[in-house]
Structure formats: structure tokens, C-alpha cells
C-alpha positions as a Markdown table, in Angstrom:
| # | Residue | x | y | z |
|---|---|---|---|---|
| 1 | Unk | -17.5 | -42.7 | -8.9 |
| 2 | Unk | -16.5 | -39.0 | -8.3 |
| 3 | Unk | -17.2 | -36.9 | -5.4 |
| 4 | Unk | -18.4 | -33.6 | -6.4 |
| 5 | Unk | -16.0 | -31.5 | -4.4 |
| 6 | Unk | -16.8 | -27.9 | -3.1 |
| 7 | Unk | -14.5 | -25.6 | -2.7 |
| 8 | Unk | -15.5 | -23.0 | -0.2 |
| 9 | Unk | -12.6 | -19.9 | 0.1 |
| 10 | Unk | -12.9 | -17.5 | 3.0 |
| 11 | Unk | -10.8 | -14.4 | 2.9 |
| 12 | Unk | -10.0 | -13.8 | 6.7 |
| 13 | Unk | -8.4 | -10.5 | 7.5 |
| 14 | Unk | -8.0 | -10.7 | 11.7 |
| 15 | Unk | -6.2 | -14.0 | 12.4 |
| 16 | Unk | -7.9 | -14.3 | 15.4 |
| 17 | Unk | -11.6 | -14.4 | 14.3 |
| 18 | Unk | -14.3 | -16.3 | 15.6 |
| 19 | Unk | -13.9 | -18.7 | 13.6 |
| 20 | Unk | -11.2 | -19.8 | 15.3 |
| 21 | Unk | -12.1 | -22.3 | 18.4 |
| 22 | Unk | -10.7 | -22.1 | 21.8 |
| 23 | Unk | -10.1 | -26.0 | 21.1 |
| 24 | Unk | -7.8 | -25.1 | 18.5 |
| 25 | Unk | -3.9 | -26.2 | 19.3 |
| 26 | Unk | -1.4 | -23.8 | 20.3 |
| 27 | Unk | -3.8 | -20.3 | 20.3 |
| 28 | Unk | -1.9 | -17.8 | 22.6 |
| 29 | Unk | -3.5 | -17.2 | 25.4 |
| 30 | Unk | -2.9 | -13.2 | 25.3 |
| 31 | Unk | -5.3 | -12.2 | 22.6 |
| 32 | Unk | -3.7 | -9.8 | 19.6 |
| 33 | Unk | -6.7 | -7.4 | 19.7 |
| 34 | Unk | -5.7 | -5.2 | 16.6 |
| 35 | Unk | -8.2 | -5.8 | 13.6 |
| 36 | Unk | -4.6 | -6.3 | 11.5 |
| 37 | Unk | -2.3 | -9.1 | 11.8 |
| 38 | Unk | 0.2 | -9.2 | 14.2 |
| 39 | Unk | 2.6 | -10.5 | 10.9 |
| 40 | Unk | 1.6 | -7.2 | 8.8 |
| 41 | Unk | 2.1 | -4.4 | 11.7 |
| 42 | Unk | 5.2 | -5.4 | 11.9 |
| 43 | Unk | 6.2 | -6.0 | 7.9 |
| 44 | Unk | 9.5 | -3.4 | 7.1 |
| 45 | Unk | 6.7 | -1.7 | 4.0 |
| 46 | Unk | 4.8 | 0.1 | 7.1 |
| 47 | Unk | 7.9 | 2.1 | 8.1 |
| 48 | Unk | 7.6 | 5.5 | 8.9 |
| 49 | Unk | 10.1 | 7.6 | 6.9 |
| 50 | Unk | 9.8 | 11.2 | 8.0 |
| 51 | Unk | 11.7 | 14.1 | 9.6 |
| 52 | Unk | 11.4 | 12.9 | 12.7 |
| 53 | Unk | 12.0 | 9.2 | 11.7 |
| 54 | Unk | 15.2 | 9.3 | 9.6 |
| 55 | Unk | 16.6 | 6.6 | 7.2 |
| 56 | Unk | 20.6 | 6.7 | 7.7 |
| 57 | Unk | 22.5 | 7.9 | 5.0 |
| 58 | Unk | 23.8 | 4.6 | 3.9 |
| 59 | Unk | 20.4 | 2.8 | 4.0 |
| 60 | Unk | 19.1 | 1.3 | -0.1 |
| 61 | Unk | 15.8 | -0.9 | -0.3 |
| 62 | Unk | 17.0 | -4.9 | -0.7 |
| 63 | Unk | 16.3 | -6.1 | -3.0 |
| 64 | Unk | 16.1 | -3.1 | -5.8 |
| 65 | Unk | 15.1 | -3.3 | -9.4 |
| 66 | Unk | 15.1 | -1.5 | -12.1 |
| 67 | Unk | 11.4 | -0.8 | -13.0 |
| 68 | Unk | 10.7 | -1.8 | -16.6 |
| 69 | Unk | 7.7 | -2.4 | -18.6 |
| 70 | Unk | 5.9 | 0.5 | -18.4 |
| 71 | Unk | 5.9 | 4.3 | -19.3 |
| 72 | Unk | 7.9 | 7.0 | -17.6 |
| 73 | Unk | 7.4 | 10.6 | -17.2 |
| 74 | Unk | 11.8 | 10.3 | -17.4 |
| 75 | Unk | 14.8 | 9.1 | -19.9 |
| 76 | Unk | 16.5 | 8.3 | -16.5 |
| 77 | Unk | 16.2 | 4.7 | -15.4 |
| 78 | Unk | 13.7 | 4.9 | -12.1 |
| 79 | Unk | 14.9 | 2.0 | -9.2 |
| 80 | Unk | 12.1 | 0.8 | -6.5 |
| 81 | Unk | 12.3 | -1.7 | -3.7 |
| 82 | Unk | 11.3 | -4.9 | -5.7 |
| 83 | Unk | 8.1 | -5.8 | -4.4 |
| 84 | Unk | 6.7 | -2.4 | -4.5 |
| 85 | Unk | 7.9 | -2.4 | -7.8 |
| 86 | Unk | 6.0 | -5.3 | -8.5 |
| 87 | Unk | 3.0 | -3.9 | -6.9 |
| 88 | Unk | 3.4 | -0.7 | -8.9 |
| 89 | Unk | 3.4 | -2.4 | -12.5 |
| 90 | Unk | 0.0 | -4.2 | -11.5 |
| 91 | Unk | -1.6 | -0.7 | -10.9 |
| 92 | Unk | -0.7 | 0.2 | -14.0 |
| 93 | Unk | -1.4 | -2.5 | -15.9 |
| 94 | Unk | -4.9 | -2.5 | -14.4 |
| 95 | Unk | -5.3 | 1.5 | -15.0 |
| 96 | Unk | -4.6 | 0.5 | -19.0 |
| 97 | Unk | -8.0 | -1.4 | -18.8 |
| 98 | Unk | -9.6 | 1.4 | -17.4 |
| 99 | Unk | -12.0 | 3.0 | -20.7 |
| 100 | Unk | -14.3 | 5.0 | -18.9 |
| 101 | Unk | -13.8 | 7.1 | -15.9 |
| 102 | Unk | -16.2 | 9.3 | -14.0 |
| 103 | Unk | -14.0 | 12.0 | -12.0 |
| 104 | Unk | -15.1 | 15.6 | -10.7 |
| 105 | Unk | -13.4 | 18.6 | -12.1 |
| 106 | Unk | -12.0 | 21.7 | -10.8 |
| 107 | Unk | -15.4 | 23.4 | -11.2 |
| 108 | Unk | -16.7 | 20.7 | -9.2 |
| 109 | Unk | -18.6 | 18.7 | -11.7 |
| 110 | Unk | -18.7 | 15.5 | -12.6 |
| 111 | Unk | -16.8 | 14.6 | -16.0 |
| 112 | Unk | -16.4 | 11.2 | -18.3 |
| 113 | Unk | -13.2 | 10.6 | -19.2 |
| 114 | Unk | -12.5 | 8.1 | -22.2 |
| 115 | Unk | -10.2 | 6.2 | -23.7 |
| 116 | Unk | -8.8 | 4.5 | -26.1 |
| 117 | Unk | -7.7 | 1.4 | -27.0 |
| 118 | Unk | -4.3 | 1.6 | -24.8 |
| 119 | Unk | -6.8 | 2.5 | -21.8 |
| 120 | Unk | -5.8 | 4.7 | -18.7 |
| 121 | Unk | -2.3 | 5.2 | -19.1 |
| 122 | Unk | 0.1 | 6.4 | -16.1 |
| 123 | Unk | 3.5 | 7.5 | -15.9 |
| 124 | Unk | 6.7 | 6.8 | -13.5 |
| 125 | Unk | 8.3 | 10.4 | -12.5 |
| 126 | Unk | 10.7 | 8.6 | -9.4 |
| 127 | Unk | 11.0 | 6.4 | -7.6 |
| 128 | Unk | 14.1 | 5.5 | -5.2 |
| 129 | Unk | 16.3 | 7.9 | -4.4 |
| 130 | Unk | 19.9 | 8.1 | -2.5 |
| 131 | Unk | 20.6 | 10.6 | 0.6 |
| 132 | Unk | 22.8 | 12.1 | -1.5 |
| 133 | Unk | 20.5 | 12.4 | -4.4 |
| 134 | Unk | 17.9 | 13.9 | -2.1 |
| 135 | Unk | 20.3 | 16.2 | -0.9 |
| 136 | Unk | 21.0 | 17.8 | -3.9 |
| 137 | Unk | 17.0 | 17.8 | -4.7 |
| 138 | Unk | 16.4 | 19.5 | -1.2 |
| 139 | Unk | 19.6 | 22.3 | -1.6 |
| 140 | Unk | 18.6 | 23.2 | -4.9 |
| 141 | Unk | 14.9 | 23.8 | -4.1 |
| 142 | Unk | 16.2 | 25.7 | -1.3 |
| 143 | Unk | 17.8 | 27.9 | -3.9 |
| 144 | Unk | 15.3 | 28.2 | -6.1 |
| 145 | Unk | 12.4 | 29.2 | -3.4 |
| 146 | Unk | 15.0 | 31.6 | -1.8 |
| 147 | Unk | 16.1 | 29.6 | 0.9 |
| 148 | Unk | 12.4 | 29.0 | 2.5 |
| 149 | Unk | 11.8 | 25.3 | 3.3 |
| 150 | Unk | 7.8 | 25.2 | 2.7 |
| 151 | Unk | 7.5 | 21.9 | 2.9 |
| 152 | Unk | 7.1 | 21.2 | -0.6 |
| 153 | Unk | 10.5 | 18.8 | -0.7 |
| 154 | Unk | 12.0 | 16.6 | 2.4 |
| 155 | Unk | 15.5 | 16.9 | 4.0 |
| 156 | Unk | 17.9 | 13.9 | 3.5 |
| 157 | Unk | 16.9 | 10.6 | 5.2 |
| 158 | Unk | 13.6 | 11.9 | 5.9 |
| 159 | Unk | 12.6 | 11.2 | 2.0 |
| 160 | Unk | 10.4 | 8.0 | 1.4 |
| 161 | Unk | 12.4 | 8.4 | -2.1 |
| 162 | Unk | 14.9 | 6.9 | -0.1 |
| 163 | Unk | 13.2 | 4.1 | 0.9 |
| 164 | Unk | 12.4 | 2.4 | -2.8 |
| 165 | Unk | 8.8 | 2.1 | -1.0 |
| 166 | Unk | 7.3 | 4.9 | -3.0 |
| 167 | Unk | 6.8 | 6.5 | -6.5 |
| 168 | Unk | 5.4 | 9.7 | -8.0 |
| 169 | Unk | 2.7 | 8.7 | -11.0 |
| 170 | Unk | 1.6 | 11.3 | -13.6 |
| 171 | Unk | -0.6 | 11.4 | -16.5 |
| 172 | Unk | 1.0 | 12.0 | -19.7 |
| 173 | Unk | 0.1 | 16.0 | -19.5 |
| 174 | Unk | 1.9 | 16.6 | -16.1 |
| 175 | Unk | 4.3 | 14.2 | -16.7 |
| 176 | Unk | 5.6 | 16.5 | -20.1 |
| 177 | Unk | 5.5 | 19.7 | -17.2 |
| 178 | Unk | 8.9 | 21.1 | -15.6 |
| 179 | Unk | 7.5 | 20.7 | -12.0 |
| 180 | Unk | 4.5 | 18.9 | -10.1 |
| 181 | Unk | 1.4 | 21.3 | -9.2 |
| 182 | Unk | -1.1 | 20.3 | -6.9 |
| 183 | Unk | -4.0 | 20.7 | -9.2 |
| 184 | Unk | -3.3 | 17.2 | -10.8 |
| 185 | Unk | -5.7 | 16.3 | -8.3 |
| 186 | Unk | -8.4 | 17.6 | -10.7 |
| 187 | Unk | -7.6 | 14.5 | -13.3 |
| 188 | Unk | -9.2 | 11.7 | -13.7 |
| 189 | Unk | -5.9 | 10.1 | -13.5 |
| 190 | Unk | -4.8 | 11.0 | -9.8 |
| 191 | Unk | -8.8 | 10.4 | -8.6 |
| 192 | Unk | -8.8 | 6.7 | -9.5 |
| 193 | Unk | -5.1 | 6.0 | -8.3 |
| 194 | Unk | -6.5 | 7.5 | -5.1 |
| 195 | Unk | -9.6 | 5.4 | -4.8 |
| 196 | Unk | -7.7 | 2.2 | -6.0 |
| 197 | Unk | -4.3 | 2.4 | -4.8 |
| 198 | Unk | -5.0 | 0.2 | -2.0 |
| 199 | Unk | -6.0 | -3.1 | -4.2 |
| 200 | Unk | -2.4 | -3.0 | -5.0 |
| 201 | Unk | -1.0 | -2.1 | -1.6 |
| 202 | Unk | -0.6 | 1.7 | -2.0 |
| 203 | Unk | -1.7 | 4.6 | 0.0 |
| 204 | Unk | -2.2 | 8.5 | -1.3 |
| 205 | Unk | 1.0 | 9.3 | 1.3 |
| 206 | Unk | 0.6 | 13.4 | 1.5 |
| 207 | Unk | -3.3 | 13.8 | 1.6 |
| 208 | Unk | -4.3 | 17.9 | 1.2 |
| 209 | Unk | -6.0 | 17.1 | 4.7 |
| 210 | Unk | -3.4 | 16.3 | 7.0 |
| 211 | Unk | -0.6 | 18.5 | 5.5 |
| 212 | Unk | 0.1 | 19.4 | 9.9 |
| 213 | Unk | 0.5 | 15.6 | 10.3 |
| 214 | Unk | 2.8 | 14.6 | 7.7 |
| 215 | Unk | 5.1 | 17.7 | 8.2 |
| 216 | Unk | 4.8 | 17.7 | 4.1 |
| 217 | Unk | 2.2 | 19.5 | 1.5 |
| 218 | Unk | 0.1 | 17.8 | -0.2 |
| 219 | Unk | 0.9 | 15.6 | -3.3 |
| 220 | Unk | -1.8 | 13.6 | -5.0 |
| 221 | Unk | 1.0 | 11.9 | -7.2 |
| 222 | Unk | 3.3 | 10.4 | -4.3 |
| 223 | Unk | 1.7 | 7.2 | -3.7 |
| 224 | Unk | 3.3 | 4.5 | -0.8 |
| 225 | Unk | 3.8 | 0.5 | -0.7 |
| 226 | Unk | 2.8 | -0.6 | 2.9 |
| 227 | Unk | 1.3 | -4.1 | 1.4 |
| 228 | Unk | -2.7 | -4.6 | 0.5 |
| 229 | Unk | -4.4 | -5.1 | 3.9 |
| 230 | Unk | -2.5 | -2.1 | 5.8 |
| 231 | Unk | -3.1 | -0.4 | 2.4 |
| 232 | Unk | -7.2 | -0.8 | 2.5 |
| 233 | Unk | -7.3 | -0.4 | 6.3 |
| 234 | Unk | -5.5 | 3.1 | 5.9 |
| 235 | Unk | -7.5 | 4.2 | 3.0 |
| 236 | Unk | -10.9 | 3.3 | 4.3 |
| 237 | Unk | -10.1 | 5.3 | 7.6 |
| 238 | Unk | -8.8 | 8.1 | 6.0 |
| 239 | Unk | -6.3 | 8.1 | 8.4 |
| 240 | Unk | -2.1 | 8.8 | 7.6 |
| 241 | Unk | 0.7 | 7.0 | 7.8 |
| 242 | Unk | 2.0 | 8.8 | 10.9 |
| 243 | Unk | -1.4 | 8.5 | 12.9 |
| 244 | Unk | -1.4 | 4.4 | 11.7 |
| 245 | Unk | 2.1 | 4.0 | 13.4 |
| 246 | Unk | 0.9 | 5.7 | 16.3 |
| 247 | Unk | -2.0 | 3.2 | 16.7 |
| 248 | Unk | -0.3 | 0.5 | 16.0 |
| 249 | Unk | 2.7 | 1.5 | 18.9 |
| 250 | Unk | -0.5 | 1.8 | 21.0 |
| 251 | Unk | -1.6 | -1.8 | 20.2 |
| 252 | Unk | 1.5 | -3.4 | 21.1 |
| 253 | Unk | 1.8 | -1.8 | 24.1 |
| 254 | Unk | -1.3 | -2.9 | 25.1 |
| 255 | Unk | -0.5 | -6.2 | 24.1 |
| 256 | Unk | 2.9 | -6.8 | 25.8 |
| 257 | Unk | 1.0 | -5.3 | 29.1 |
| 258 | Unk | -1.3 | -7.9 | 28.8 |
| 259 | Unk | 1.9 | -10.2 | 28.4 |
| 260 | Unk | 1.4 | -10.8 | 24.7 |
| 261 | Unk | 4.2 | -12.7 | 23.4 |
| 262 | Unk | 4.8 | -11.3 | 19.5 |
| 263 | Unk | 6.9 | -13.9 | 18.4 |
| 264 | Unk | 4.0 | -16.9 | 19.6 |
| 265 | Unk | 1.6 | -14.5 | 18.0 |
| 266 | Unk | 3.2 | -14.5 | 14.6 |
| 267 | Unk | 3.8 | -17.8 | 14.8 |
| 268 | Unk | -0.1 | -19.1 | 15.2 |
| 269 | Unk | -0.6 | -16.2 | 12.4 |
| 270 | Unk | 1.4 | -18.1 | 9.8 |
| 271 | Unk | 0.2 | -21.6 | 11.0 |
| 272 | Unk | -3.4 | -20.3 | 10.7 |
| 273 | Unk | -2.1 | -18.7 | 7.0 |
| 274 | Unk | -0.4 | -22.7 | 6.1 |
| 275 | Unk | -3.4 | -24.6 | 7.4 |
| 276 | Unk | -4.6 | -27.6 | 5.3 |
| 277 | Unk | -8.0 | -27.1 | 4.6 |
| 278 | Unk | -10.9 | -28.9 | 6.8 |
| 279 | Unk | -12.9 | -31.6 | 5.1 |
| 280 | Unk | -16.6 | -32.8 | 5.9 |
| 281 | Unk | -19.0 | -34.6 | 4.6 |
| 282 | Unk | -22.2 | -32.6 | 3.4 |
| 283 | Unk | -26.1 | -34.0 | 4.4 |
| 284 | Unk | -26.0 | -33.3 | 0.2 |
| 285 | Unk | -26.0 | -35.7 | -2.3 |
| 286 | Unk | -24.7 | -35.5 | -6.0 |
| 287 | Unk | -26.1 | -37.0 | -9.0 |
| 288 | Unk | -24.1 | -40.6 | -8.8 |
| 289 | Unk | -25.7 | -40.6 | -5.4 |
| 290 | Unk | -22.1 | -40.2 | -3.5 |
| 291 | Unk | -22.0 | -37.4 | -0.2 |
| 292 | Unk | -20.5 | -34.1 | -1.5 |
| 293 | Unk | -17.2 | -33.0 | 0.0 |
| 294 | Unk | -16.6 | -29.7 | 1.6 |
| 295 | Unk | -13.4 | -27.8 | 1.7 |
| 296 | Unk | -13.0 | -25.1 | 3.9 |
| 297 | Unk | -9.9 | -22.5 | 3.7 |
């Protein structure tokens, strides 16, 4: 006779939920009180890369790939850390099975775009990018803009290029242009990377909002891995990457004050993550007249 088995899955975002009983083996005793867990703060994808925050010349993102597969906005082979890389192919591929899109227009209205058969289609400009390379890129804007830094391109080791945790994404128009102009905000393409960008870890980095903040102007095509949950908590808050780090030092202070230990944290974190799922019996019968089984993730 077979059980009819139920399979109940429960996506839990803050480790230490209520579901979790005091009974429960091996809980901390010093509460981790940030909504995130413990295990995702402190993931290497949430570093802060910025002027005052500097990657040393000789750092590369390990592992790096080469990103393949889909379209670029360059002949030139485009390197990324590999699972941002990763994470960067799945936007696109989901974008390509995007037909219709409602986006507003630089007159403010609200527009249809559609298409065809090959769907939304985006485009690589760069990804990783050496010290060196960046300092090239920085001296020769320099040159160009008459030796005024506007903030429109970082210094060396200040670059998230440098990192292989970010990529500039076009649509095929500004991806054919000679530079990057803020208005590709007005697409339809740059719209729903900012509104989905976080399903597949990303956040819109350089928001036209906190410009002060991020030291850098804004750039609706610079998009940045941090991983999925720290990716959908940023974007929901609206809040950058600078003032996420500064909550997040906050947090942990707090916690070791409180005499948090981060490495028992983590640990319950990942034991909660590998748990065998629970199993009881339901007051529910099936049709062979045997107790339904409940599993509970």
C-alpha cells in the first residue's frame, strides 16, 4: 500500500525564525538579530569596492571565466568572477522570454514594447577589468574631459570592474554607440533589468538617487552580483551598497557586544540550511485508507 506523501517546502529567509524552537539543539544563545543570514553578510559578493575601499592592484576574482553564450556589445572576450557570471547568463536568458514589456518613456508615458521571436535581448559591454586596465580607462577619460574627474569613471582599485562582480548590459541600440549616456534609462531594456535584477542576485549599483553616496554618477547599465537574498533585500529598500555595508557593520557590532559568537552562528545557519526534513503523521487519510505523510523543509 502507498503512503500519499506531502511535500510541504518553506522558503525561510532569517535562520532564526520562529519556527525555530528554543528546544532545538545547539541554537546560540546570543541571537543574530539581522533579518539576513549571518552566512550571507559575510559572503566575499557583498564587498564594498569604492574609493575609499580599494581592491590592491594585484587582486583578480577566483575563479574567472570567460563569459560565453550570449551577445556582447564587444569583439573583445568579456571575463567575470564565475558565479556572477553564471548569475548574469540566467538574466539574460530569462530577459529572451520577455515578449511584452510595459516601460515609461522619457515623456513620461507609459509604452509597450514587443518582441519577437528571440524575445528581450541584452548585451555584455564589460565586465572584469585589471588595475592596470582601469588605469588606462581612468587617464584617458581624464584627457578627453580635460583633466576634470566628474565622477563619471573610477580611479584604479576603486573599480568594481576589478572585482569580476559586476557587468555593464546594453540593448542592442546603445550597445552599437561610442560611449554610455544616462538616458538608456528611458528603455525598456534598462527598466526591467532594474526591477528584476535581484531574482538573479544583482543590484542597479549607481542609482541617479544616491549619486553623493556612491561617490559615482549614475549608471542604469552597471549592474552588481552580491547573491539573491542580499540582492532582493537591497532592491526592496532602495537602499545602496555603501549604506547596506554600513548596516550591516552596525549589526555585527551589536552582536559581538551582546557576545555573539559568528563562527557558532554560521555554523547553526548551515545546520539549519542541511536539516533532514521533519516527518509526521497527518489526522488525514488517503484513498487505500493509510495516514498521509508530511514532510516539512
Amino acid at each position: 500500500m502507498k503512503k500519499l506523501v506531502c511535500v510541504i517546502l518553506s522558503l525561510i529567509l532569517c535562520m532564526s525564525c520562529a519556527c525555530a524552537t528554543a528546544t532545538e539543539a545547539n541554537i546560540p544563545e546570543v541571537k543574530w538579530e539581522h533579518p539576513l543570514p549571518l552566512m550571507e553578510v559575510q559572503s566575499d559578493y557583498t564587498m564594498l569596492v569604492n574609493a575609499d575601499h580599494l581592491l590592491d592592484k594585484s587582486f583578480k576574482p577566483d575563479p574567472q571565466v570567460k563569459v560565453t553564450g550570449i551577445k556582447r556589445a564587444t569583439s573583445a572576450a568579456v571575463y567575470m568572477e564565475k558565479t556572477a557570471a553564471e548569475a548574469l547568463k540566467k538574466m539574460f536568458a530569462a530577459a529572451a522570454l520577455v515578449t511584452e514589456y510595459n516601460y515609461v518613456g522619457a515623456d513620461g508615458k507609459t509604452k509597450l514594447a514587443q518582441y519577437g521571436e528571440d524575445g528581450m535581448v541584452l548585451y555584455l559591454k564589460s565586465g572584469y577589468r585589471s588595475y592596470g586596465t582601469q588605469a588606462t580607462v581612468y587617464a584617458n577619460y581624464l584627457d578627453r574631459n580635460n583633466g576634470v574627474d566628474d565622477g563619471y569613471v573610477a580611479k584604479p582599485g576603486s573599480s568594481e570592474h576589478q572585482s569580476g562582480l559586476c557587468a555593464d548590459v546594453l540593448n542592442a541600440d546603445y550597445a552599437g554607440r561610442p560611449t554610455m549616456t544616462q538616458d538608456f534609462k528611458w528603455t525598456p531594456e534598462a527598466q526591467w533589468m532594474k526591477e528584476n535584477c535581484a531574482e538573479f542576485g544583482f543590484i542597479l549599483r549607481y542609482t541617479e538617487e544616491a549619486e553623493e553616496t556612491t561617490g559615482i554618477k549614475f549608471e542604469p547599465w552597471h549592474f552588481r552580483y552580491v547573491g539573491e537574498s542580499v540582492a532582493a533585500y537591497i532592491m526592496a529598500k532602495e537602499i545602496t551598497l555603501e549604506e547596506y555595508t554600513e548596516e550591516i557593520n552596525a549589526a555585527l557590532a551589536d552582536y559581538e557586544e551582546r557576545g555573539g559568537d559568528s563562527e557558532e552562528q554560521i555554523a547553526y545557519e548551515f545546520r539549519k540550511m542541511n536539516k533532514p526534513p521533519e516527518t509526521f503523521v497527518l489526522d488525514e487519510y488517503g484513498e487505500d485508507g493509510d495516514a498521509e505523510v508530511s514532510l516539512v523543509f
